[in-house]
C-alpha positions in Angstrom: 0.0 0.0 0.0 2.6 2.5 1.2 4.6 3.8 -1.8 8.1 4.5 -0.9 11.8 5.7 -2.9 15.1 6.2 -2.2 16.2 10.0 -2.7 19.0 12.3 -3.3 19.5 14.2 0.2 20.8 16.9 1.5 23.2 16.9 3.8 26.1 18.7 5.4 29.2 18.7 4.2 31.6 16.5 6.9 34.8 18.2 5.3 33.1 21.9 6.1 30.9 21.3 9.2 33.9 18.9 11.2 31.4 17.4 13.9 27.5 17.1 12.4 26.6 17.0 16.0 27.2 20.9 15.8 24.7 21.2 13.3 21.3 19.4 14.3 19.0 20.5 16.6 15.1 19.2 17.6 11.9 19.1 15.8 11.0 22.7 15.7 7.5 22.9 18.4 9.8 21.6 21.3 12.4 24.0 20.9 12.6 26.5 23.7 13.6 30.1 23.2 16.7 29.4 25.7 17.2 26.0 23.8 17.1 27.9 20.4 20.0 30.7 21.5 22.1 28.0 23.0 21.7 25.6 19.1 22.4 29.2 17.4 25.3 29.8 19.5 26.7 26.4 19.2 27.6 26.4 15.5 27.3 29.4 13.0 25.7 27.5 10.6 23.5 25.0 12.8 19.8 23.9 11.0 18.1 25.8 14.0 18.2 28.4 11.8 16.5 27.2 8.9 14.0 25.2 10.9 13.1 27.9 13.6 14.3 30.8 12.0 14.3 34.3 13.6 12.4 37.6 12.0 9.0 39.1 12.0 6.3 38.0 9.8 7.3 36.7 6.2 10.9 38.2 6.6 11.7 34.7 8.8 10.8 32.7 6.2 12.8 34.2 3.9 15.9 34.5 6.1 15.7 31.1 6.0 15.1 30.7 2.3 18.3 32.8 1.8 20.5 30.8 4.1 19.9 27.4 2.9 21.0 29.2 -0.7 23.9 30.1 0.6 24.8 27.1 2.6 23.7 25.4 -0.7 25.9 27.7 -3.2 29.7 27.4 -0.1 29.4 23.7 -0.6 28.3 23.6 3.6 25.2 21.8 2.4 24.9 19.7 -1.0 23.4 17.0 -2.5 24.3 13.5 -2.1 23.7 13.0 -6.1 22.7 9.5 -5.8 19.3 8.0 -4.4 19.6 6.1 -1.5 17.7 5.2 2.0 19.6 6.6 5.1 19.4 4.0 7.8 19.5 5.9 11.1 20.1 4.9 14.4 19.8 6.6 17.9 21.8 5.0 21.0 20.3 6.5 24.3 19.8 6.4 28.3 16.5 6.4 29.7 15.0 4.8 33.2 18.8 3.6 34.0 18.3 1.0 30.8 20.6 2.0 27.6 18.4 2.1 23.9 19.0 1.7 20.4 16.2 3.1 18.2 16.8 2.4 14.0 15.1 3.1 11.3 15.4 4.4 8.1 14.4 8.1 6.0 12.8 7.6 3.1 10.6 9.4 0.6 6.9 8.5 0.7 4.3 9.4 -1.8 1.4 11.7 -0.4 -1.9 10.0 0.3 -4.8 11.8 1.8 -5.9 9.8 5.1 -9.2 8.6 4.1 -7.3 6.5 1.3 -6.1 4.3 4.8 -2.6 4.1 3.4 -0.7 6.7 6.0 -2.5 6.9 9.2 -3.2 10.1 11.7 -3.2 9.0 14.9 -4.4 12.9 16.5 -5.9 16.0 15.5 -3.7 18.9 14.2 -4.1 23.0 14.8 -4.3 25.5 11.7 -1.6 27.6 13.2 1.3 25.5 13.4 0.4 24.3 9.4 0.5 27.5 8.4 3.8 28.4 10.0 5.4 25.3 8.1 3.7 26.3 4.7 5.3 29.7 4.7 8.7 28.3 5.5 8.3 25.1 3.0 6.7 27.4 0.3 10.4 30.0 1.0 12.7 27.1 0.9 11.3 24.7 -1.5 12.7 21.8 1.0 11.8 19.7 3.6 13.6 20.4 6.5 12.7 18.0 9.4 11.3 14.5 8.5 8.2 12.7 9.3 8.2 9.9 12.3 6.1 7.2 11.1 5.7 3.5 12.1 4.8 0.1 10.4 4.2 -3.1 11.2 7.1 -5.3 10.6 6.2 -8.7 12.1 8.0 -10.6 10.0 11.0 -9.0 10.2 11.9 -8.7 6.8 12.8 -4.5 6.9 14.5 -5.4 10.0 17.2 -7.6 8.6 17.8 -5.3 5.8 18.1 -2.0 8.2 20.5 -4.0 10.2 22.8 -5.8 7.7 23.3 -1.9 6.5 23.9 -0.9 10.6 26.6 -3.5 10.4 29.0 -1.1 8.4 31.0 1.8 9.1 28.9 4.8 9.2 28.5 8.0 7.0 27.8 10.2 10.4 28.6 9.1 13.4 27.9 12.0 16.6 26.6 12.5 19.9 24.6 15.4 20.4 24.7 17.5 24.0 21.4 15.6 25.3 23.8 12.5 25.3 22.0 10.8 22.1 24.5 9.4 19.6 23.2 9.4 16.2 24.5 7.0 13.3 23.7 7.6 9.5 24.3 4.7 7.2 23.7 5.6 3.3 21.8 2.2 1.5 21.9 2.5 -1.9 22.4 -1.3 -2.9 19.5 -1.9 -5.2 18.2 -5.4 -3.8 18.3 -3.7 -0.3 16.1 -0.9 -1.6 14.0 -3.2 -3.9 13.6 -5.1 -0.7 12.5 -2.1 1.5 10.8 -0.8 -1.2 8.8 -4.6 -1.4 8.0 -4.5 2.0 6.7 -1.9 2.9 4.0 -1.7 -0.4 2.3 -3.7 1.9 2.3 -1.4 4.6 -0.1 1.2 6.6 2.3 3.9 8.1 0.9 5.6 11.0 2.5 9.3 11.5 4.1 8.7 15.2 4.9 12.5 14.9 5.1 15.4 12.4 1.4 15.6 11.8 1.6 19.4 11.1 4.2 18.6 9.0 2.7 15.7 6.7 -0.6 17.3 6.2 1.2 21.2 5.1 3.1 18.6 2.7 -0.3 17.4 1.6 -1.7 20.6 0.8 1.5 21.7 -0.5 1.5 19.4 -3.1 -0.2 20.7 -6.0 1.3 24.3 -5.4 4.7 23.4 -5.6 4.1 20.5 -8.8 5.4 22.0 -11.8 2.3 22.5 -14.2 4.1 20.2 -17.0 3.8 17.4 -14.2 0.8 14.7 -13.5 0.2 14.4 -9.8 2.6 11.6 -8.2 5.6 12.5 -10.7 7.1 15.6 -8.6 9.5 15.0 -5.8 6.5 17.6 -4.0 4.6 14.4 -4.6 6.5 12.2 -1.6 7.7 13.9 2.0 10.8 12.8 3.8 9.7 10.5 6.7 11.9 8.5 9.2 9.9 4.9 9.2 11.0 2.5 12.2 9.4 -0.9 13.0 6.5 -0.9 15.6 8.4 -4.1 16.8 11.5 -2.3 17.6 12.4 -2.6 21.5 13.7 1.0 21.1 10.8 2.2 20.6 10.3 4.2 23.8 6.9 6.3 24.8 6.4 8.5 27.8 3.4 9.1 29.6 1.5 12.4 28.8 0.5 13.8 32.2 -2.9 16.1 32.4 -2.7 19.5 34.8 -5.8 20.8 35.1 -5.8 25.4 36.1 -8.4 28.1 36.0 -11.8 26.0 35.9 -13.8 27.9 37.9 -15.6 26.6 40.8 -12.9 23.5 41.1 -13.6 21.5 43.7 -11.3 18.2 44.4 -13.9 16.9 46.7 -16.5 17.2 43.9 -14.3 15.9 41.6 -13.3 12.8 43.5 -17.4 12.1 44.2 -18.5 12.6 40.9 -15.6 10.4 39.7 -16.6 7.1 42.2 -20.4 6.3 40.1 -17.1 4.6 37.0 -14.1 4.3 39.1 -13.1 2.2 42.1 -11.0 4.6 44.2 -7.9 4.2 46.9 -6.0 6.5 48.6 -2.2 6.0 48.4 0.5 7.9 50.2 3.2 8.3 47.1 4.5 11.6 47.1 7.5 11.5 45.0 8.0 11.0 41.1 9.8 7.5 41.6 6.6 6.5 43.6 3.9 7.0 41.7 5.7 6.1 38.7 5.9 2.7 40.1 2.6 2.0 41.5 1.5 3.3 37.9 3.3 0.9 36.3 1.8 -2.0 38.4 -1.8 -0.3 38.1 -1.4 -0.6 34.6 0.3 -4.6 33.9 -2.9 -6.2 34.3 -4.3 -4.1 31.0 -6.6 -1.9 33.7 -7.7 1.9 33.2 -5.4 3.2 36.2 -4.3 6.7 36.8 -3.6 9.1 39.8 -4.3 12.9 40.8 -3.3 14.8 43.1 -4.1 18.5 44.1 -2.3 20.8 46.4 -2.3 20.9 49.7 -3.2 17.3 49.8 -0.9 14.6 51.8 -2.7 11.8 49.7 -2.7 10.3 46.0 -5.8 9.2 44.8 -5.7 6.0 42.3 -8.7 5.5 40.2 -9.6 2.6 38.8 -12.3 1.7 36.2 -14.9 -0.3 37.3 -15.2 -3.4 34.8 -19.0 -3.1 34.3 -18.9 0.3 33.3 -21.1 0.6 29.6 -18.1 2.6 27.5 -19.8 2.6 24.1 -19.9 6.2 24.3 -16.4 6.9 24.4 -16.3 5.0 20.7 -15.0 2.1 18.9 -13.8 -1.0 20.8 -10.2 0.1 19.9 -10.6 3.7 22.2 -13.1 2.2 25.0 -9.8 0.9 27.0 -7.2 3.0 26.4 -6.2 5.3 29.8 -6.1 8.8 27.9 -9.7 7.9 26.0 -11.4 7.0 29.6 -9.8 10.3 31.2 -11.4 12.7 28.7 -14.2 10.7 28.1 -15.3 10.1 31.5 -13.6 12.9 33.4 -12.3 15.8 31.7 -15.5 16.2 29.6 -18.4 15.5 31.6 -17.2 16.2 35.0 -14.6 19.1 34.8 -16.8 20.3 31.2 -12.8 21.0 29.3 -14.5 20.5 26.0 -12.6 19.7 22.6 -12.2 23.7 22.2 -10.7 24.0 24.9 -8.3 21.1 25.0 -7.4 22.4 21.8 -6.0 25.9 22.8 -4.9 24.4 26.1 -7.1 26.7 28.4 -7.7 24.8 31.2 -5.3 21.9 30.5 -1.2 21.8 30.2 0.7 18.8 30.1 3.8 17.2 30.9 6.0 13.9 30.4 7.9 14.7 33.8 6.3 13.5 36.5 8.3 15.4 39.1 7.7 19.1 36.7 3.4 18.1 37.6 4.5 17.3 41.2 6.8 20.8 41.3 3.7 23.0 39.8 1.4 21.4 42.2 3.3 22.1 45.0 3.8 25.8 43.9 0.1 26.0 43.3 0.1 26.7 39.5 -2.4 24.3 39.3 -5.3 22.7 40.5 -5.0 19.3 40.0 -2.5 16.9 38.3 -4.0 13.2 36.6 -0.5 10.8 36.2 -0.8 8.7 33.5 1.0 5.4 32.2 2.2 5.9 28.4 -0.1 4.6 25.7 1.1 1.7 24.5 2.5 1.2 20.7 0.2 -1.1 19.7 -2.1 0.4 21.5 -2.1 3.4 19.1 -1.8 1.6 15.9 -4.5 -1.0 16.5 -7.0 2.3 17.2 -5.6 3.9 14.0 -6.1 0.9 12.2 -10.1 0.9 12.9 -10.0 4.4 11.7 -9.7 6.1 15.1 -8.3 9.7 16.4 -6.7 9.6 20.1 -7.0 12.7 22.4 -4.5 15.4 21.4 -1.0 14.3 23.7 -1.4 10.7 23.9 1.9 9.8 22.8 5.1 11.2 22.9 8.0 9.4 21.5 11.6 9.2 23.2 14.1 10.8 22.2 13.0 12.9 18.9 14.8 12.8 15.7 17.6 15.0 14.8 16.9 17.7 12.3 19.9 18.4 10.1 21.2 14.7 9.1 18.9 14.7 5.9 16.7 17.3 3.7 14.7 16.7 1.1 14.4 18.9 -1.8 10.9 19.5 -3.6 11.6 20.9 -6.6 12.0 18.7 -10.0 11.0 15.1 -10.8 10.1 12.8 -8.0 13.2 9.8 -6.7 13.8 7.7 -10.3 12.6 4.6 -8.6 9.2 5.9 -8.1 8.7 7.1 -11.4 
C-alpha cells in the first residue's frame, strides 16, 4: 500500500561542518527560546536556523530561504547526487536502561488519510500548518522528517536495516542531550527493492510530524510543476523517518494532564463525581519515583489506572475503572480501553466540562511527560490538579488507527526525537527515479 523511494538528500558537508553534531538541533514545536540561543550559538551554521528561524512575519521565512541558498551555493550543504535510503540509528539512556532506536528516512508518496494508506493517529491545529507552509513554500525543502511506524512482524525490513547498521557509518555523533546518532547511506538496489517490497504492503501511521505531513499534503499541487501529472514531482513524496512498531527502542512517555483556572474547582466534587465509574484508593506516594511505580503495576494487568493529586493534599488518589462500566460512548472497541480515551471521556468532559475547544488551545489543560515538573507545579500551586498517566502503549495506538480512530491530542510522545539536520529533502524537479 505505502509507496516508498530512495532519494538524493541533502546533507552537510563532513569536510566543512567537522562534527554534524554541531549542526542538528530538535523538531521545531519543542524547541525553547533558551534551547534555540544555545543551538544558534553552538555552530554558526546550525539547521536551527533554517527550521526555527528568527524575524518578524514573512521576513523569517525568507531569512531562512536565503540561508539554505547560501549554505547550498559554499558547498556547507549539498546534495548526495545518488538515491539512497539513510538508515538511522539513535543509542540513548532512559529509566537507568541503555536504547537503540533504528530506522530508516525515506521518501513516501502523499496520500490523503481517508485512502487508509498513511494513518493520523491525532488532530492537528491550523496555526502551526500555516507556519510550516510559509517556511516550505520559502525554501522549497523539507527540513525536518516525518516519524512514522509500520508493522514489521515478519522482520523482513528489519534484517535489511540491520545488515546496512553493520557497516561503518556516514555520520557518526553525539549530540549535547547524550544521544548518539548514526547515519548509514543504503543504496544497494536489492536492499532498496527489498524495503521498497515490503513496505508496499504497509499502513504507516504518522508517530509525529502531523503538522508537517498534512502542510506537505496541501503543499503538493502548489509546488508540482504544471508540465507534471500528480505523483511525478518529488512535492509528490515527503521525507519520513519509518522504524518498525516491533522495535524494543521504541520508547513512549506518559503524557501527564494538569488541570488550572476551571472555575468553581472543587477536588472533593471531583473525587465524588468520579466514584459512580471508578473504584478509588488513597495512596501515600508523594515523590515521582513512587507514583511512577505503582503506575506501572496499576497498569500490567491491561486496567484503566491513573492518579491525581491537588495541592495541599498529603494523599494520591488512584482510580480505577470499574469493569461493568457501559463505554460505548467513548467509541469504537479500539478507544473504550485505552487510559487517555477514559480520562477525557469520563472525566475531563463530563465532569470538569474541558471541552474539545478548549483542549485544543490548552485553556484549562497543560501537560507534561515529567512527573516530578506536575509534582513541582502542584506544590507551587500553579495548578489545581495533576492526573498521572501510564504511556499509551505502541500497539495500543496503531491498532486504534487501524479501525480508523483519532486519540485525544498528547497521547503519545515518543523518546528521544529525531535530529533535524542529518537529511533534507528537496521539492523541486521530478520525483526519486525509482518511483517514477
Amino acid at each position: 500500500m505505502a509507496d516508498i523511494a530512495p532519494f538524493a538528500g541533502l546533507r552537510y558537508s563532513p569536510d566543512r561542518i567537522g562534527d554534524i553534531g554541531a549542526v542538528l538541533c530538535p523538531p521545531y514545536d519543542v524547541i525553547s527560546e533558551e534551547q534555540q540561543l544555545g543551538l544558534e550559538g553552538r555552530h554558526a551554521e546550525n539547521v536551527v536556523r533554517l527550521e526555527l528561524p528568527r524575524g518578524n512575519d514573512d521576513a523569517r521565512y525568507t531569512t531562512a530561504a536565503r540561508l539554505l541558498a547560501s549554505w547550498t551555493a559554499e558547498g556547507i550543504i549539498r546534495s548526495d547526487g545518488r538515491d539512497a535510503f539513510y538508515v538511522y540509528e539513535q543509542q540513548f539512556r532512559f529509566g537507568g536502561r541503555d536504547h537503540a532506536r533504528r530506522g530508516f528516512f525515506a521518501a513516501v508518496r502523499l496520500e490523503p488519510f481517508e485512502r487508509r494508506v498513511v494513518l493520523p493517529h491525532e488532530r492537528t491545529l491550523s496555526a502551526p500548518k500555516e507556519d510550516r507552509r510559509r517556511l516550505v513554500r520559502a525554501t522549497r525543502t523539507q527540513i525536518s522528517p516525518i516519524f512514522g511506524l509500520y508493522r514489521d512482524g515478519e522482520g523482513a525490513a528489519g534484517a535489511v536495516i540491520d545488515a546496512a547498521a553493520s557497516g561503518i557509518p556516514a555520520v557518526d555523533t553525539t549530540t549535547p542531550d547524550g544521544v548518539r546518532h548514526r547515519l548509514w547511506v543504503l543504496d544497494a538496489s536489492s536492499a532498496t527493492a527489498e524495503l521498497q517490497r515490503v513496505l508496499r504492503e504497509k499502513q504507516i501511521l504518522i508517530a509525529d510530524g502531523h503538522h508537517r505531513y498534512e502542510t506537505m499534503l496541501s503543499m503538493a499541487p502548489e509546488l508540482r510543476s504544471l508540465d507534471m501529472p500528480a505523483g511525478a514531482a518529488a512535492s509528490d513524496y515527503a521525507m519520513m523517518f519509518l522504524a518498525r512498531a516491533e522495535d524494543p527502542g521504541l520508547l513512549v512517555l506518559p503524557t501527564h494532564r494538569m488541570v488550572s483556572n476551571l472555575l468553581d474547582f472543587e477536588f472533593d466534587g471531583l473525587r465524588a463525581a468520579a466514584a459512580a465509574a471508578f473504584d478509588i484508593a488513597e495512596g501515600d506516594e508523594t515523590t515521582a519515583s513512587e507514583i511512577d511505580d505503582r503506575l506501572a503495576r496499576e497498569g500490567s494487568d491491561k486496567r484503566v489506572a491513573f492518579a491525581v493529586r491537588a495541592p495541599g493534599r498529603s494523599k494520591t488518589l488512584w482510580l480505577s475503572l470499574k469493569s461493568i462500566l457501559d463505554l460505548s460512548a467513548l467509541g469504537p472497541p479500539a478507544l473504550r480501553r485505552l487510559d487517555v480515551t477514559v480520562l477525557h471521556g469520563i472525566i475531563l468532559g463530563p465532569i470538569l466540562a474541558i471541552d474539545a475547544a478548549a483542549m485544543a488551545k490548552q485553556s484549562f489543560l497543560t501537560y507534561t511527560h515529567d512527573t516530578g515538573e506536575a509534582l513541582a507545579r502542584l506544590a507551587a500551586g500553579e495548578v489545581q490538579a495533576a492526573f498521572f498517566m501510564n504511556p499509551t502503549k505502541v500497539d495500543e495506538v496503531l491498532t486504534a488507527c487501524e479501525a480508523g480512530c483519532l486519540l485525544p491530542q498528547k497521547s503519545t510522545y515518543f523518546l528521544p526525537k529525531l535530529a533535524t539536520g542529518l537529511v533534507m529533502y528537496p521539492l523541486d524537479g521530478s520525483a526519486p527515479r525509482s518511483a517514477r
